[in-house]
N, C-alpha and C positions, 0 to 999 in steps of 0.2 A: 504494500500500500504506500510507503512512502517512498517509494521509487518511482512508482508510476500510478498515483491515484486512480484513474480511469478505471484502467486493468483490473485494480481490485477490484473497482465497484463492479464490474460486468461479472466479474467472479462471484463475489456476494452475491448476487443477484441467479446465478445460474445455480449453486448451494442452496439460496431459497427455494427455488423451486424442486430440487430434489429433496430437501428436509423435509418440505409438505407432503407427502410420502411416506413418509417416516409412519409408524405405529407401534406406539409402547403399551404393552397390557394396563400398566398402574394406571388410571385412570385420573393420578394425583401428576406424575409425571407427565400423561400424554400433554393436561391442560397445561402444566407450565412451560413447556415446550413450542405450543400454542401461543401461547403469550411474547415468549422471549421470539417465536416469531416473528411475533407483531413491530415488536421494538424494535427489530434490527431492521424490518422491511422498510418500517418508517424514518428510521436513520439513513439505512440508502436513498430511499428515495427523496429525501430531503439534499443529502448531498449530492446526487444527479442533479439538481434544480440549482443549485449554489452554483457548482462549476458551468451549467448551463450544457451538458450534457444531453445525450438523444433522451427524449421523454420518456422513464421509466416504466417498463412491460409490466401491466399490472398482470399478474396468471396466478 
């Protein structure tokens, strides 16, 4: 990431959507994985809009 911001982010972005995917039996685990989803999706896509980057893929 601090080498080449972009790149991360396209990366992050491609981990999100393999993460959603993901399935943990604990039901205590799945929801907070859900969550941290949330947070990190909304961080990328806050920083795609900052650098003014291609409009982030909502999926």
């Amino acid at each position: 990431m601090a080498g080449n911001e972009p790149a991360g982010l396209y990366a992050l972005q491609t981990t999100l959507r393999r993460i959603r995917i993901v399935n943990i039996s604990d039901s205590a685990a799945q929801e907070r994985l859900q969550a941290l989803v949330g947070e990190l999706r909304t961080a990328v896509q806050d920083r795609f809009e900052q650098l003014e980057l291609l409009p982030f893929r909502r999926s």
